[in-house]
N, C-alpha and C positions, 0 to 999 in steps of 0.2 A: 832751824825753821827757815831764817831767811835764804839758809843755802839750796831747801827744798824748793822755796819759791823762785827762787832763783834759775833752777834746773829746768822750772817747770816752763816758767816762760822764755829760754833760751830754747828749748822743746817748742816751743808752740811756735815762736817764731820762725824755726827751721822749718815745720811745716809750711805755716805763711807763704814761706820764702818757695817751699818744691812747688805749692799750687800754684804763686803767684809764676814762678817759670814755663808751667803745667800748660798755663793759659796763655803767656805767650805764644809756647809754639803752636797750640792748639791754632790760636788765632791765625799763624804764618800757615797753616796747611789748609784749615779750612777755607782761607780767602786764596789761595794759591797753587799749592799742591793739588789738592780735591780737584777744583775746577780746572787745574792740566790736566789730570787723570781724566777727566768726564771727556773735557776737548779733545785728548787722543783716541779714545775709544772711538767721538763721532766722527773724527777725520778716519779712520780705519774704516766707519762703516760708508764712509763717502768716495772710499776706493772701491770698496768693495761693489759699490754699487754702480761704479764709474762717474762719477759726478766730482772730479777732481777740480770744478770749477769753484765751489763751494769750499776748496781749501785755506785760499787764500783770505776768506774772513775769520776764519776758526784760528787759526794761525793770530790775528788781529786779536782778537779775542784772550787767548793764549798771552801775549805779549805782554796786555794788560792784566792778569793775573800773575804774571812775573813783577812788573813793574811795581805793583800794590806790596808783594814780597820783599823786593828790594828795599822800600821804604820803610819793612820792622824787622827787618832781620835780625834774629837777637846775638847772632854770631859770625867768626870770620867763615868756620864750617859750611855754615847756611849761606852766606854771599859766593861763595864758592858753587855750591850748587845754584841756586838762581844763575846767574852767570854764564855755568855750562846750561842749563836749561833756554836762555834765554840764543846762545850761538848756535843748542841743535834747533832750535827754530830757526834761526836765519837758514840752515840750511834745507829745511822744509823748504825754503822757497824757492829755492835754488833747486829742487829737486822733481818739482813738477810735471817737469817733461817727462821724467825714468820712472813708474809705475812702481819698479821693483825700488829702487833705492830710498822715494819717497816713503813707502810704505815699511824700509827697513827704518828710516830715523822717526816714523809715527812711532814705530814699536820704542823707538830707545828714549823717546819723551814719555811715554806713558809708564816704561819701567822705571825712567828716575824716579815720575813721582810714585808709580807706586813703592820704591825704595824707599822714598823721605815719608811717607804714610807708616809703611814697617817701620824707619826709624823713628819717629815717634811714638812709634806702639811701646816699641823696645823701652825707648827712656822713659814714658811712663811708667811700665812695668816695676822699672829701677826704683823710679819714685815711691811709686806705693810701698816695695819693700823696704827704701829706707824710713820710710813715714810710721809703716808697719813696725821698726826695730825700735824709732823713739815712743811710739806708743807705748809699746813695751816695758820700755825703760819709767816711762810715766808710771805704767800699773805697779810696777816695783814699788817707785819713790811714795807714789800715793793712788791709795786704788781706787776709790770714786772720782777723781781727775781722769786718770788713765785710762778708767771704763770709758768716761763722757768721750776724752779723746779720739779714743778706739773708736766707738760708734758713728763718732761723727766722722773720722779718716775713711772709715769700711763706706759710711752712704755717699760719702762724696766721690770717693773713684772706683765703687760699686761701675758705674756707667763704663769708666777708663776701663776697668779687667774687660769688660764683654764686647766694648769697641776691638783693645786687644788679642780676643781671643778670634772673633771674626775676620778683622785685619791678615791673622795663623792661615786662617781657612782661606782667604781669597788670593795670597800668596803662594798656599800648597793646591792652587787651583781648583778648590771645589766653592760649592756653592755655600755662600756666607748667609748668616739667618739676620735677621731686621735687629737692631740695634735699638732700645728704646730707651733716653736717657733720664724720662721722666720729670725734666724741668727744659726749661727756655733760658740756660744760661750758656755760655759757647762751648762747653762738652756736649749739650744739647745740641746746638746749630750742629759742631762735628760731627754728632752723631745720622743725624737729618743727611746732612751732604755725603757721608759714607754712605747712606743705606740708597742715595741718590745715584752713585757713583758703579755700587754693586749692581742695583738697575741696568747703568749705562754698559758694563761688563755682559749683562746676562745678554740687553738687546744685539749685542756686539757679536756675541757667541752665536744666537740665534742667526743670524743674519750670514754667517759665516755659514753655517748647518744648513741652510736655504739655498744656499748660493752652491754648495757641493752639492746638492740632491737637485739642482738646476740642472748643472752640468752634468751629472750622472745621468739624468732623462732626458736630456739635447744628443747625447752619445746613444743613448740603449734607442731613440726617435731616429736617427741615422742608421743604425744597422737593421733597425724592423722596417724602413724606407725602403732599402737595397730588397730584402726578403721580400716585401709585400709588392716591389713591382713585376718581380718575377714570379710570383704566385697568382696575380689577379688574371692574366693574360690564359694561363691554364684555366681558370675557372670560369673567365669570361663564355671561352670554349666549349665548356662540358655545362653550362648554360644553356648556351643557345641549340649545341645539338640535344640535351635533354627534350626541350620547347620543341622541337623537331620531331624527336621520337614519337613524342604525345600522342600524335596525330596517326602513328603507323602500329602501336602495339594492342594488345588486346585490352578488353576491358576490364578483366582479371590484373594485366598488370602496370594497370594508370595509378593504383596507390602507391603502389612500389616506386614510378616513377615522378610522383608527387612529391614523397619523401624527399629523393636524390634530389628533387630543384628546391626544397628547403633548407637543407643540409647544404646546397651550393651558396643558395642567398645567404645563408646567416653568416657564411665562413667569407663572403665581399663582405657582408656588414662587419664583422671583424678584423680585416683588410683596411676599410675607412678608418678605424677608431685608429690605427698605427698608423695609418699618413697623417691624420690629426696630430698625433703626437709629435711626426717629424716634423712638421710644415713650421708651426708656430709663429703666426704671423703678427705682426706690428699692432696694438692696441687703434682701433680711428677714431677719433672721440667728436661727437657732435650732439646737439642741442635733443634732447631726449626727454618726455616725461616719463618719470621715475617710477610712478605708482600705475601707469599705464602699462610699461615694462612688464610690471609683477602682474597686472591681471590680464593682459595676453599670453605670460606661459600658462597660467591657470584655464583661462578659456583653452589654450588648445589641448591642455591633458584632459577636458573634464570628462567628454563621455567615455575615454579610459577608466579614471579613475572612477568613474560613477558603475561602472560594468563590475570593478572590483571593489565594491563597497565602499567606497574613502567619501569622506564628505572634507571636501578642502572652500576654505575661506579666506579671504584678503579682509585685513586690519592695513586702515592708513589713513592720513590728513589730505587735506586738498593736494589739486594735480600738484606738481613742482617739475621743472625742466630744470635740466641737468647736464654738463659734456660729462658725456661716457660712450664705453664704446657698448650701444646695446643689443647688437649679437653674442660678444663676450659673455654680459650679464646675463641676456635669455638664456644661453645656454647652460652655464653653471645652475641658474635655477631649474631650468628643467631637469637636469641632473638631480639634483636634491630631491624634488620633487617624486619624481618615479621613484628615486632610492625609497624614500619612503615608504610609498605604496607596495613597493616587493620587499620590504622587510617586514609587510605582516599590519602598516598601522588602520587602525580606519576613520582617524580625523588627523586634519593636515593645516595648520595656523601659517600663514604667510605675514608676517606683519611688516610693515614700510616705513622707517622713519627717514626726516632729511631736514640736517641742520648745517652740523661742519661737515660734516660725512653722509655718504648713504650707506643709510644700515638693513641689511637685511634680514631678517628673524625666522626660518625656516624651522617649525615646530612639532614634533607629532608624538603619538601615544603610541609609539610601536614597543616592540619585544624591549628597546635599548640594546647599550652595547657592554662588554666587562670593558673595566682601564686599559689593559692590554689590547682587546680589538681598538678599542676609539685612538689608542697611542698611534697604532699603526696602520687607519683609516686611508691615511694618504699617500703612502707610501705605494709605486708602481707596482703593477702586477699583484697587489695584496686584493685579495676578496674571497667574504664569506659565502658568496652565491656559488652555486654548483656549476653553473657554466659561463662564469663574470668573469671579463677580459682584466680586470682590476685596474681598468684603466682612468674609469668614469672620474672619482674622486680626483687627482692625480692630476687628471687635465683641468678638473673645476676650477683644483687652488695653483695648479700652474696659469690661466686666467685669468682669474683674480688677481694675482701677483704680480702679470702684467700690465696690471688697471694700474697699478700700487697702492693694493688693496691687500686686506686679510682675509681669511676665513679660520673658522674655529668651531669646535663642536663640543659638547659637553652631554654626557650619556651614564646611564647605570641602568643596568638589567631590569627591566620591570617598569622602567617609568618613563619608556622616552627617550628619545634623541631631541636635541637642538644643534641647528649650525647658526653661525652669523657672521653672515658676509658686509665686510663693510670696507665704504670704494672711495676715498677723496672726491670732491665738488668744485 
């Protein structure tokens, strides 16, 4: 009997004992590791965006989450890394000037830590199975201990397997699901900070996917430039001798030549939309009211849209002045706007909010869109209209973007489209 008792609590204690280490390292990553992981992600997105000025605090930031490390390190292992983490940031800052190199030692601080984040997944994993074996051993010796045991080892790193399992995913590079660890004890916080960190990963990713489809429509803006100065000048031409003819052909064949000068116009009007694209000019930002903005695109669509049945409204609070650049913004909205109306709707909701942001809310009851068109809304040259340059969208949230702004839309067949543009203040 007493050797059972015995067993049992030399058993319990080893448990004790893997949690109470559990928690250690728990603690060393969430106050350290994690918050490197997050700071390299946003120093990558601060390359990316060219704002390398912003480094040198991140980096400050970073330092002191090494520092906090240093102070519990539960091993010579972990000072070892601290350490090297703490030297590839010195050379972050030495790096500043080289684009390329700074951005290679962002990558090699963000892989440590997501390394020491894997290795902690690992040695919990370890944990549980040994914990899992003395349980075990418990059900043997005495099986109502061993149950209690068991249930309570499974709920308490219940959280541990699914942070670990997630950890698998964000290391084989796919996208990790939310982590819930169902208490506010520091498996908890860990679990919070991971799912904060998978965030700071996604916006990372995003930002990168933006930045290549920038430069993909800066380049394909460049060669329709070259093409469309050499197209305009011929059609300038056969323009104005058209306008010419007018005046000398029969009357019989003035429709025919009506045609030709609409067919010339629409194909300049087509011509402009691709020097738009190329130009892409500097965002000017000045003192602007906001809800003014939205209801002068409005006033100038309406007797359009009132020709074509659409009944459009502005929803908003008192005036508010604003820096924006508001050519930028009228134009995007009037984009919205018409899209609207030629995809069928016949009410059109404009709403205006402005707090930390302006938010735009472009609403309406048309046909909507499937997942797959709304996915691929903004992508260049993409359009469901039968003689749509696929430009329209494309240039809105290239716009927008130069504000450093979003846009975003959300759609299903049958119920509607929403965008919403929203612009910093």
């Amino acid at each position: 009997m007493l050797i059972g008792v015995a067993f049992q609590l030399a058993a319990l204690a080893y448990d004790v004992h893997q949690l109470d280490r559990i928690g250690r390292s728990v603690a060393t990553v969430n106050d350290t590791w994690l918050p490197l992981a997050r700071l390299g992600a946003r120093m990558e997105g601060a390359i990316d965006r060219g704002e390398t000025a912003r480094i040198a605090g991140l980096v400050e930031q970073a330092q002191g989450a090494v520092a906090t490390g240093e102070g519990r390190a539960v091993d010579d292992e972990e000072t070892a890394h601290l350490r090297s983490a703490r030297a590839q940031l010195e050379e972050i800052l030495q790096s500043t000037v080289d684009p390329a190199r700074l951005r290679d030692e962002v990558r090699q601080v963000s892989s440590l830590a997501e390394a020491r984040v894997a290795a902690l997944s690992a040695q919990t994993a370890r944990a549980q199975e040994d914990a899992l074996a003395v349980s075990l051993g418990l059900v043997a010796a005495s099986l109502p201990l061993g149950l209690a045991l068991f249930w309570l080892a499974g709920t308490a790193l219940r959280p541990v397997v699914a942070l670990t399992e997630q950890a698998r995913r964000l290391k084989a590079g796919e996208r990790p699901a939310a982590v819930d660890a169902g208490h506010d004890d520091e498996i908890g916080v860990l679990a919070s900070a991971f799912n904060e960190m998978a965030e700071a990963v996604d916006e990372r990713n995003r930002i990168r996917d933006r930045l290549a489809q920038s430069e993909r429509l800066a380049l394909v803006g460049q060669l329709l430039a070259q093409v469309t100065h050499e197209v305009r000048n011929p059609l300038n031409a056969m323009s104005l001798h058209a306008e010419l003819l007018a005046d000398e052909v029969s009357r019989e064949g003035r429709p025919m030549l009506g045609t030709l000068v609409d067919e010339i116009r629409r194909l300049e009007a087509v011509t402009e939309r691709y020097l738009d694209l190329a130009r892409r000019r500097s965002p000017v930002l000045a003192p602007e009211d906001a809800v003014e903005i939205v209801r002068s695109v409005v006033a100038l669509e309406d007797e359009r849209l009132r020709r074509l049945g659409v009944e459009t409204t502005v929803e908003s609070g008192p005036a508010r002045v604003v820096d924006v650049d508001g050519n930028l913004l009228r134009r995007a909205l009037l984009n919205l706007v018409r899209n609207a109306a030629e995809a069928g709707a016949k009410r059109v909701t404009v709403r205006v909010q402005v707090d930390e942001a302006l938010r735009v809310t472009v609403a309406d009851d048309g046909p909507g869109m499937t997942p797959e068109v709304a996915s691929r809304i903004f992508e260049p040259f993409f359009s469901t209209k039968g003689r749509g340059t696929g430009l329209g969208l494309a240039l809105t949230r290239q716009g927008i973007e130069d504000l450093g702004g979003t846009i975003t839309v959300e759609s299903e067949p049958g119920r509607g489209t929403v965008f919403v543009v929203q612009v910093p203040v």
